[in-house]
C-alpha positions in Angstrom: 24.7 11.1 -22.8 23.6 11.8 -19.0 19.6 11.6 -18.6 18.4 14.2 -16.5 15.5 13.4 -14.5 13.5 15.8 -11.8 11.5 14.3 -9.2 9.2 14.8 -6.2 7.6 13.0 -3.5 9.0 10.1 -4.6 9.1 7.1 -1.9 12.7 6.5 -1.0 12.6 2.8 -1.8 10.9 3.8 -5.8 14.1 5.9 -6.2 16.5 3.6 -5.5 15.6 0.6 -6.9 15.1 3.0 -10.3 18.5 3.9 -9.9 19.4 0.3 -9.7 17.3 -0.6 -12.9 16.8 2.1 -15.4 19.2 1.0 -18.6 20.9 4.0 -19.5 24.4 4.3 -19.5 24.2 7.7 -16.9 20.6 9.0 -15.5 20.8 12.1 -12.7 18.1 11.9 -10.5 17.4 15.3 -9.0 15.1 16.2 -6.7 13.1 19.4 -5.7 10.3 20.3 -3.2 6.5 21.5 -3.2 7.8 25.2 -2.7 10.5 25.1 -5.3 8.6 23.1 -7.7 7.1 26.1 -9.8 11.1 27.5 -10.2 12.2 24.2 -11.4 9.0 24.2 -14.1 10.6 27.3 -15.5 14.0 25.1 -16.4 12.4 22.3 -17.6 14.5 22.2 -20.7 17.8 20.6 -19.1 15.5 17.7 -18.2 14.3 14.7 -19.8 11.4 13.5 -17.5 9.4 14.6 -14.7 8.2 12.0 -11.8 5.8 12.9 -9.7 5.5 10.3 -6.9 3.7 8.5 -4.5 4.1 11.2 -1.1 2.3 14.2 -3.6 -1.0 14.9 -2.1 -2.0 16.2 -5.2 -0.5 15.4 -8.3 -2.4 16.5 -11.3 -1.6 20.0 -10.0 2.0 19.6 -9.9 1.3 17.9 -13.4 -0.4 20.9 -15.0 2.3 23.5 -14.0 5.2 21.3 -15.3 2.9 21.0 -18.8 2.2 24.3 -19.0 5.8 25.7 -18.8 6.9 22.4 -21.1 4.9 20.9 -23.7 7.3 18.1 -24.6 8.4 16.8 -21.6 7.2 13.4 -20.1 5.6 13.4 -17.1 4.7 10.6 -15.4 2.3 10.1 -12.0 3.6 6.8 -9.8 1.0 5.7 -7.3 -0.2 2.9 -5.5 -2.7 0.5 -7.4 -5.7 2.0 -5.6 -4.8 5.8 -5.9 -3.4 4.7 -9.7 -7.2 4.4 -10.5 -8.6 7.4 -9.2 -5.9 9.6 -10.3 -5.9 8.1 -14.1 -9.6 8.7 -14.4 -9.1 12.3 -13.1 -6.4 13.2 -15.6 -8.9 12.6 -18.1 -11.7 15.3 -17.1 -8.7 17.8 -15.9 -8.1 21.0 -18.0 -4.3 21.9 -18.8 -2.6 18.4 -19.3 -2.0 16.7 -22.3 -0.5 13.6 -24.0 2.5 14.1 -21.8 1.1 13.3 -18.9 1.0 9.6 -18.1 0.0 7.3 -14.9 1.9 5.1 -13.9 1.4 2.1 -11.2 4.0 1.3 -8.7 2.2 -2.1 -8.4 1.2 -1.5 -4.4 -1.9 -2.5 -3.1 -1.0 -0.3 0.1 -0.6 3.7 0.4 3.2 4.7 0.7 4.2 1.3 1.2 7.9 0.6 -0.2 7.6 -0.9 -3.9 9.2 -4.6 -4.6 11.7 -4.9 -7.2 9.5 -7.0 -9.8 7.7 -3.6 -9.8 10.3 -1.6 -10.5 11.6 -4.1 -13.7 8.1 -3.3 -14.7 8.7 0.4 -14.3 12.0 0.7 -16.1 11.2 0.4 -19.5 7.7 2.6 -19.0 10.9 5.6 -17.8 13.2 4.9 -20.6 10.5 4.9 -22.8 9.7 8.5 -21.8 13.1 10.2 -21.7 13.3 8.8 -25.5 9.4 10.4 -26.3 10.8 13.9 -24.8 13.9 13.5 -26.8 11.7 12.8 -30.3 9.3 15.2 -29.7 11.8 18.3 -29.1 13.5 17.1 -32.5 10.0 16.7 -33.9 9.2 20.7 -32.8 12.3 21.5 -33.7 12.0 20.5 -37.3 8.4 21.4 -37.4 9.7 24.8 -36.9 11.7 24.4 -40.0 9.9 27.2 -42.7 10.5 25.7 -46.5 8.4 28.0 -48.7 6.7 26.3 -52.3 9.0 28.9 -53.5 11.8 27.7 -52.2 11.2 23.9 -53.5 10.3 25.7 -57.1 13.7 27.3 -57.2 16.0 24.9 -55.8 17.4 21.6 -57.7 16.5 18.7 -55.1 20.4 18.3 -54.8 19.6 21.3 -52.4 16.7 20.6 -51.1 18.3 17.6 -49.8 20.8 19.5 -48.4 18.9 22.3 -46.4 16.6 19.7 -45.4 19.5 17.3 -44.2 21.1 20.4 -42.2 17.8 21.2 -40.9 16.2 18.0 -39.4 19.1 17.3 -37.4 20.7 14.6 -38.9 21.7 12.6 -35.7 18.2 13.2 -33.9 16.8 10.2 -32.3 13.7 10.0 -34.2 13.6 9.1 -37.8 12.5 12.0 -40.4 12.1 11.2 -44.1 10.8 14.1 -46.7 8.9 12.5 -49.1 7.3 14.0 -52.2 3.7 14.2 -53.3 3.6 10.6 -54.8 5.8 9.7 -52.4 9.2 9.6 -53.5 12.0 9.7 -51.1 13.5 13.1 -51.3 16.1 13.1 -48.3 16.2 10.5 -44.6 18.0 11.0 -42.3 20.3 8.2 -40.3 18.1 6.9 -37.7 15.5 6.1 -40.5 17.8 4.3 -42.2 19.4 2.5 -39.3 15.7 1.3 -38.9 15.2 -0.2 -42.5 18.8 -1.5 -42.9 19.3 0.8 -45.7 22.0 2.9 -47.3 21.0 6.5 -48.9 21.7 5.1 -52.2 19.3 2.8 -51.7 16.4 5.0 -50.4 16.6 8.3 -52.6 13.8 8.7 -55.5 12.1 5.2 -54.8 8.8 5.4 -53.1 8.5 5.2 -49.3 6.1 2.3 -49.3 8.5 0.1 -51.7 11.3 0.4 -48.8 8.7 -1.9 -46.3 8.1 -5.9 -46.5 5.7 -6.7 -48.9 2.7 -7.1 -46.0 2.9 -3.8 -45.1 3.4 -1.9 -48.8 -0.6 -1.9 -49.4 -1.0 0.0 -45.6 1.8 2.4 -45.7 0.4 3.5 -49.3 -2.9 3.9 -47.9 -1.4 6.0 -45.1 0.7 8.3 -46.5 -2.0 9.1 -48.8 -4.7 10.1 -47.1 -4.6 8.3 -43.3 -2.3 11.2 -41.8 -5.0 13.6 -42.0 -6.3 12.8 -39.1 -3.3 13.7 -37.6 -3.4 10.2 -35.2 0.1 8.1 -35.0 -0.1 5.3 -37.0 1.5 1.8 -35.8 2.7 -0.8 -38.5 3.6 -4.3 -37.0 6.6 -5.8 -39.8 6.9 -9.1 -39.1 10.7 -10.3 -39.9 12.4 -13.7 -39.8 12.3 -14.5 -36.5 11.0 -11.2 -34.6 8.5 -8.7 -35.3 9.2 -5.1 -35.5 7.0 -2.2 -34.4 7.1 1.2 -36.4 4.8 4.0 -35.3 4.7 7.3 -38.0 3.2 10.3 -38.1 3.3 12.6 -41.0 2.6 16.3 -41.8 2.7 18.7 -45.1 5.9 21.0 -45.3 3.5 23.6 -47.0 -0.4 23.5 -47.4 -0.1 26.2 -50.0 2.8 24.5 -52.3 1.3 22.4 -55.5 4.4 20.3 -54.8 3.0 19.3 -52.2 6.1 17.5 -49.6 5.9 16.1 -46.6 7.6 15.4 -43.4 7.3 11.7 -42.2 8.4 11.1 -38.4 9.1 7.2 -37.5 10.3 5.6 -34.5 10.9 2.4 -33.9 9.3 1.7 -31.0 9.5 -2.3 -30.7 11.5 -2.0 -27.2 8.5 -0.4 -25.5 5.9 -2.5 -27.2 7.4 -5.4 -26.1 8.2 -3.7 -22.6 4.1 -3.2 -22.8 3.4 -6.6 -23.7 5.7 -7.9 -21.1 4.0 -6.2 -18.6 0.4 -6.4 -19.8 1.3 -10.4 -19.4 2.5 -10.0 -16.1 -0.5 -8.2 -14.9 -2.9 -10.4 -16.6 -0.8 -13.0 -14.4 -1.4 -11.1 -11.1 -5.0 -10.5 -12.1 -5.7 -14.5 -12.4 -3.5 -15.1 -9.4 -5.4 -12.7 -7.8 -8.9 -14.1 -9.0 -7.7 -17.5 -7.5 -6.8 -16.6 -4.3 -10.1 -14.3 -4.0 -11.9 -17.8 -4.5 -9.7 -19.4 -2.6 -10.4 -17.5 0.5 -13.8 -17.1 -0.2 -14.4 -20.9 -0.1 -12.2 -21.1 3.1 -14.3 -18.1 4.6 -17.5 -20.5 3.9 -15.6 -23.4 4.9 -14.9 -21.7 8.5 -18.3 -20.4 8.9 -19.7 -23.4 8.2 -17.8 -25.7 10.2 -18.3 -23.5 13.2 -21.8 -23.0 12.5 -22.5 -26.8 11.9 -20.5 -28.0 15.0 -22.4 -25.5 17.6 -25.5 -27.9 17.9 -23.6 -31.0 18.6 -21.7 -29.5 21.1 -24.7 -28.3 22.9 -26.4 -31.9 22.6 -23.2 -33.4 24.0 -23.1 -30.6 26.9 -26.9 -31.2 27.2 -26.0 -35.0 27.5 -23.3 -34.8 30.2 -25.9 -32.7 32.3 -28.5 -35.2 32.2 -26.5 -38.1 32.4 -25.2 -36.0 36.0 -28.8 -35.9 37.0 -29.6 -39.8 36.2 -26.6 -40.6 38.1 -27.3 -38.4 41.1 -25.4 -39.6 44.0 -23.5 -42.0 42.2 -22.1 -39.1 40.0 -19.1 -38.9 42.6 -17.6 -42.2 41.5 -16.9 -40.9 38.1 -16.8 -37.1 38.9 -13.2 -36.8 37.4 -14.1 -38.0 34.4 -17.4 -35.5 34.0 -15.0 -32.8 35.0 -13.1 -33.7 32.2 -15.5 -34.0 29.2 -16.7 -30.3 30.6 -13.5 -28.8 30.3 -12.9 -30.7 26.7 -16.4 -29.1 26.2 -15.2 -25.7 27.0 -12.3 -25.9 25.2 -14.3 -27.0 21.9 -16.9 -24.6 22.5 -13.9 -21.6 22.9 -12.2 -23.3 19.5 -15.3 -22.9 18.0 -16.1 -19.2 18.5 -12.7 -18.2 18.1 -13.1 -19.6 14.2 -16.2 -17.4 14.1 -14.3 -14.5 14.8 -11.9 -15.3 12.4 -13.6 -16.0 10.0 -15.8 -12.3 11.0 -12.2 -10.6 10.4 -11.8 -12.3 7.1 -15.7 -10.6 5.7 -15.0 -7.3 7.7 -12.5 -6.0 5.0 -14.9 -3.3 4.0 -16.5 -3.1 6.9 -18.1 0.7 7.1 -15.6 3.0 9.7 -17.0 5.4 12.2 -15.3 8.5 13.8 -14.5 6.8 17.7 -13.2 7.9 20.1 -10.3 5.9 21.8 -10.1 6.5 25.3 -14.3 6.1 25.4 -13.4 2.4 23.7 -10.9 1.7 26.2 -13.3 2.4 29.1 -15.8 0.0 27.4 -13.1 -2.8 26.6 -12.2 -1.8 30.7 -16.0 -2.8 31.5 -15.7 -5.7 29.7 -13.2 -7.0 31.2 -14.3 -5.5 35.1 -14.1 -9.4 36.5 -10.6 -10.4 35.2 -9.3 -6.6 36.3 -10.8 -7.2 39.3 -9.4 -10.6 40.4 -5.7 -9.9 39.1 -5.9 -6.3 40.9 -4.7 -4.9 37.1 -4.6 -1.1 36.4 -4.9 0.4 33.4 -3.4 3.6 32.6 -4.1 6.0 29.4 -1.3 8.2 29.5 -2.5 10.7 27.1 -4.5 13.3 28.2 -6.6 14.6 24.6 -7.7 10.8 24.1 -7.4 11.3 20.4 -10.1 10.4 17.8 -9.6 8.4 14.1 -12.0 7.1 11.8 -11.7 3.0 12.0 -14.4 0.5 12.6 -15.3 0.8 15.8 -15.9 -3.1 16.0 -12.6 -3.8 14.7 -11.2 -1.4 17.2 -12.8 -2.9 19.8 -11.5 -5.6 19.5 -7.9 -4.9 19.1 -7.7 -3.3 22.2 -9.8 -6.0 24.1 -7.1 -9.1 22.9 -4.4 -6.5 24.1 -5.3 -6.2 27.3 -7.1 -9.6 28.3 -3.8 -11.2 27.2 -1.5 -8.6 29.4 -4.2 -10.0 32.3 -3.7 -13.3 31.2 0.0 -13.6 31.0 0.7 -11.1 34.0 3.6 -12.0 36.6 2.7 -14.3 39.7 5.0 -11.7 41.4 3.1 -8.3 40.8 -0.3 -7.1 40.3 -0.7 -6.0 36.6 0.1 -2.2 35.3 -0.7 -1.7 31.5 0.3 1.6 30.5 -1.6 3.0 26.8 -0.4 6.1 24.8 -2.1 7.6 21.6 -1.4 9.9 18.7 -1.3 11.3 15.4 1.8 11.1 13.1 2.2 11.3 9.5 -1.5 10.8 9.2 -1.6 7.9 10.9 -2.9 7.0 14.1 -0.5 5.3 16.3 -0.6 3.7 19.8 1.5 1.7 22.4 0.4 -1.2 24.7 2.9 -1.8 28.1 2.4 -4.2 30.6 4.8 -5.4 33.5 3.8 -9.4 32.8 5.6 -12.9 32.1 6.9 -11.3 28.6 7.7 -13.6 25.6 10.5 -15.9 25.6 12.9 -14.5 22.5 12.5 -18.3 20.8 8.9 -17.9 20.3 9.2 -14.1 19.2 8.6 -14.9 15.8 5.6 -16.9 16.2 3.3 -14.9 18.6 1.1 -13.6 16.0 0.4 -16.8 14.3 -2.8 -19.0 14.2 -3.4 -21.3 17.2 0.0 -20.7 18.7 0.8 -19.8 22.2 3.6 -18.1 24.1 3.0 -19.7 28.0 1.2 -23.2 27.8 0.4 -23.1 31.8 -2.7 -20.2 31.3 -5.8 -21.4 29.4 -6.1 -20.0 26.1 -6.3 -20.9 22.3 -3.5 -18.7 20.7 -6.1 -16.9 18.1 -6.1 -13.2 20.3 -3.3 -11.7 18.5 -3.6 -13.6 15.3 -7.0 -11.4 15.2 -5.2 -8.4 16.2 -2.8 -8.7 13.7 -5.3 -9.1 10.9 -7.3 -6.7 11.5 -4.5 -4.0 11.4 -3.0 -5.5 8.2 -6.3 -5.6 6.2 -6.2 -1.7 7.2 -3.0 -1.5 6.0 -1.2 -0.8 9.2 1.3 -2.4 10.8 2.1 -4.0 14.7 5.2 -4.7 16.1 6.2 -6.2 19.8 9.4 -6.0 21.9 9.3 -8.1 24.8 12.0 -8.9 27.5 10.7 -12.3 29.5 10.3 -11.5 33.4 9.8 -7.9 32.7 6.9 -7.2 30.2 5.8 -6.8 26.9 5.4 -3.4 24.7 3.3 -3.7 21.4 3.4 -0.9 18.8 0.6 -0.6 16.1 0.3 2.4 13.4 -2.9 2.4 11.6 -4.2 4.2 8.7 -7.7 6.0 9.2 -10.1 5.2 6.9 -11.3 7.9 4.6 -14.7 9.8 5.2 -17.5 8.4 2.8 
C-alpha cells in the first residue's frame, strides 16, 4: 500500500533523511506551496498525513485550514526545539484545531538549521504512527456512520447481525472493532481484533469481552466497558505477557441510545509499536536533558574558573610590573649592565598581562549568550571600530573601504558587534603584506532574513595547512607578528552562540576574505 504524504516548508535535509527512515514499504512525499496550499486542503482524502515544516512562518494557520477541510487527518508541526515550545503552547489557546494536530520537534537547537539523523530515527515512528491514526480514524467514522436501528437487532437472529455488522465494519480495516452486547458478550470481531488476542472466531463469539484478556487486566476491562467509556476518553490497558508487554488502547460507543438491547461498538488498537517508539524517545531526551544539565555545569564552573584566574592573577602581575620599575630606579645608572634582561621580563610582562585580558574576554563571550540586542547601525560601528584603531591605520597607511552605500541596520548586541568587526580588521592590519599598504574592502546586506557581510583585505593570507585551525583557541597563523591567537576564536563564538555562521577563503601572498551570516535577534 503507497502512503501518501503532503508537505510544506519542509527543510530539504528533514525530507530526505524521512525518506531514508520512515518504515513503510512505499511512502509518496508530495509537496505544495503557500499559494496552493488551500486547493490541496480540498483533496485531503488521497492523503495520509500532513507535515508542516520548519520554513512555515506560520503554522497553526496552515494547521487550521487543513483541519477544517479534514477532520481525520494527522497533522503534524516540525520545528526547531526553541520554536517547538512556543508553537505547542499556542496550539493549545488556538480556535479550529483539534486532536489531529500534533507538534513535533526536529531536535535543533538552531532556526532552519539542517536536522541530524539521530533526530530523524526519533521522528520516524512519531510519522508512521500518524499515517496509521488517519487510517483508524477514517474506518472508525466510517463505521460510526453505520445506522443499526433497536428494531433491526429485535428482528434479526444474531446469525445476521453478525453478518451485516461483519459487512459493515470493514472487515480488513486496520483498527480492531468488536460488537459486544449489553453484558458484554461478543457478538461479531473483526480480523485485526483477533490478530491482536491470538484468537480464532470460534473462540471469541458469545463469551464475554473481558474473559478474552490475561487475568490482570479482566477486573479493568470489566470496569470499563461498563461504565468508564462514558466519558468518552481512550482508555490504555498495559498486558503484560511472557517476555514483553503489550499496549491496547480502546474506546467504545453505544450502537443505539434508544435500544433496551443495548450494543456496543468497541474500537482497539494495538498500539505497543508507538508506546515503545515514545518511551524510546522519552529516554533519549531524558538523556540529552542530563547531558545537557552537565555540560551547563560544566561550563559554568569553567566560566568561574576563567574569571577567576584572570581576576586573581591581575594584582600579581601589577606587583611584579611595580617591582621591575623600582628595582630600575634603585639600580639607576647601573640599570644598563642588565638592561636586556629588564627588557625582557617587560615584554614577558606584556605578554602575561595581554594573556590575561584576552581570558576576560573570553570568558565575557561565554556570559554574553543572552546579552540584550540593540537596533545598530553598521557602518556608524565601523567608523567607531575605525577610531579605535586610528594609530595602527595610521602607521600601516591601511584604508578601509565600506562598499555599500545604505550601511544597513540589524538588531545584534552592539557590544558583540563591536567586537567582531574590531578583531577583523586589527588582524587584516596586523597580518598585512610588507610589500603594500593595507586595503580592506567591507560589504553588507540582507538575505533570507539574515544579515550578511564580507571582510577583504590584500595581506600575508593563510597558509592552506593552517586553514583549519585559524579559529581555534590560542592558535596563530604567522608566528613573526605579536599576538595571542584568541581574535578570531572570539569572533567565531560570538557568531555561533547567535546562531550564525563564518567562513574564510584565503590565498597566502594575496589576502584573506571572511564571510559571516548572522541571525538578528528578535525585538523584545
Amino acid at each position: 500500500m503507497t502512503h501518501s504524504i503532503v508537505h510544506i516548508g519542509l527543510h530539504r535535509t528533514t525530507l530526505e533523511l524521512l525518506r531514508n527512515t520512515v518504515d513503510f514499504k512505499a511512502a509518496q512525499f508530495t509537496e505544495c506551496f503557500t499559494d496552493s496550499f488551500k486547493e490541496v486542503c480540498k483533496s485531503l482524502q488521497q492523503y495520509q498525513a500532513v507535515l508542516i515544516g520548519e520554513e512555515v512562518a506560520n503554522p497553526i494557520r496552515f494547521a487550521q485550514d487543513a483541519f477544517a477541510c479534514d477532520r481525520n487527518i494527522s497533522i503534524l508541526l516540525i520545528n526547531d526545539n526553541s520554536s517547538h515550545l512556543k508553537i505547542k503552547q499556542a496550539l493549545q489557546f488556538s480556535p479550529f484545531v483539534g486532536p489531529t494536530v500534533q507538534c513535533v520537534s526536529n531536535g535543533n537547537a538552531q532556526r532552519m538549521a539542517p536536522i541530524l539523523e539521530d533526530a530523524a530515527q526519533r521522528m520516524a515512528p512519531i510519522l508512521e504512527d500518524a499515517v496509521q491514526r488517519t487510517a483508524q480514524r477514517r474506518s472508525f467514522a466510517k463505521m460510526k456512520s453505520i445506522t443499526v436501528s433497536g428494531q433491526q437487532f429485535a428482528h434479526k437472529s444474531p446469525d445476521r447481525v453478525r453478518s451485516d455488522f461483519t459487512a459493515k465494519a470493514l472487515q480488513e480495516a486496520p483498527i480492531g472493532a468488536v460488537l459486544i452486547s449489553g453484558s458484554g458478550t461478543v457478538f461479531s470481531m473483526n480480523n485485526y481484533a483477533l490478530n491482536t488476542l491470538n484468537m480464532s472466531e470460534k473462540e471469541v463469539l458469545d463469551v464475554a469481552l473481558s474473559s478474552l484478556f490475561p487475568e490482570q487486566a479482566q477486573s479493568e476491562m470489566t470496569s470499563f466497558l461498563q461504565d468508564g467509556h462514558i466519558s468518552g476518553e481512550k482508555h490504555v490497558i498495559e498486558i503484560n505477557e511472557t517476555e514483553t508487554v503489550k499496549y491496547l488502547e480502546l474506546s467504545a460507543a453505544p450502537i443505539d441510545m434508544e435500544s433496551s438491547s443495548n450494543f456496543k461498538l468497541v474500537v482497539l488498537d494495538d498500539i505497543t509499536d508507538s508506546v515503545v517508539a515514545r518511551q524510546r524517545t522519552q529516554a533519549h531526551l531524558e538523556e540529552l536533558e542530563k547531558l545537557n544539565s552537565n555540560l551547563s555545569r560544566v561550563n559554568a564552573d569553567l566560566d568561574i574558573f576563567i574569571y577567576t584566574a584572570s581576576h586573581d592573577l591581575k594584582s600579581p602581575i601589577l606587583n611584579i610590573e611595580g617591582l621591575v620599575s623600582s628595582l630600575e630606579s634603585e639600580l639607576g645608572a647601573e640599570s644598563a649592565k642588565v638592561e636586556m634582561e629588564l627588557e625582557h621580563i617587560k615584554r614577558s610582562i606584556e605578554r602575561f598581562k595581554q594573556t590575561v585580558e584576552d581570558l576576560t574576554e573570553v570568558s565575557r563571550i561565554q556570559r554574553s549568550f543572552e546579552q540584550e540586542a540593540d537596533q545598530v547601525n553598521f557602518g556608524a560601528i565601523v567608523d567607531e571600530v575605525t577610531q579605535l584603531l586610528e594609530r595602527e591605520i595610521s602607521e600601516s597607511g591601511a584604508s578601509i573601504k565600506i562598499i555599500t552605500g545604505a550601511q544597513p541596520t540589524l538588531r545584534f548586541p552592539k557590544k558583540n558587534l563591536t567586537s567582531v568587526i574590531y578583531n577583523l580588521v586589527s588582524n587584516a592590519i596586523k597580518y598585512r603584506s610588507p610589500s603594500r599598504k593595507p586595503c580592506i574592502e567591507i560589504d553588507a546586506w540582507q538575505e533570507a532574513g539574515d544579515f550578511c557581510f564580507t571582510l577583504k583585505d590584500n595581506g600575508l593570507g593563510i597558509p592552506e595547512s593552517k586553514r583549519e585551525r585559524v579559529f581555534q583557541l590560542f592558535k596563530r597563523m604567522h608566528s613573526h607578528v605579536a599576538g595571542s591567537g584568541v581574535g578570531l576564536y572570539i569572533v567565531k563564538r560570538i557568531v555561533e552562540n547567535n546562531g550564525g555562521s563564518i567562513t574564510v577563503e584565503s590565498e597566502e601572498g594575496t589576502g584573506t576574505l571572511f564571510k559571516l551570516r548572522l541571525k538578528e535577534y528578535a525585538a523584545q
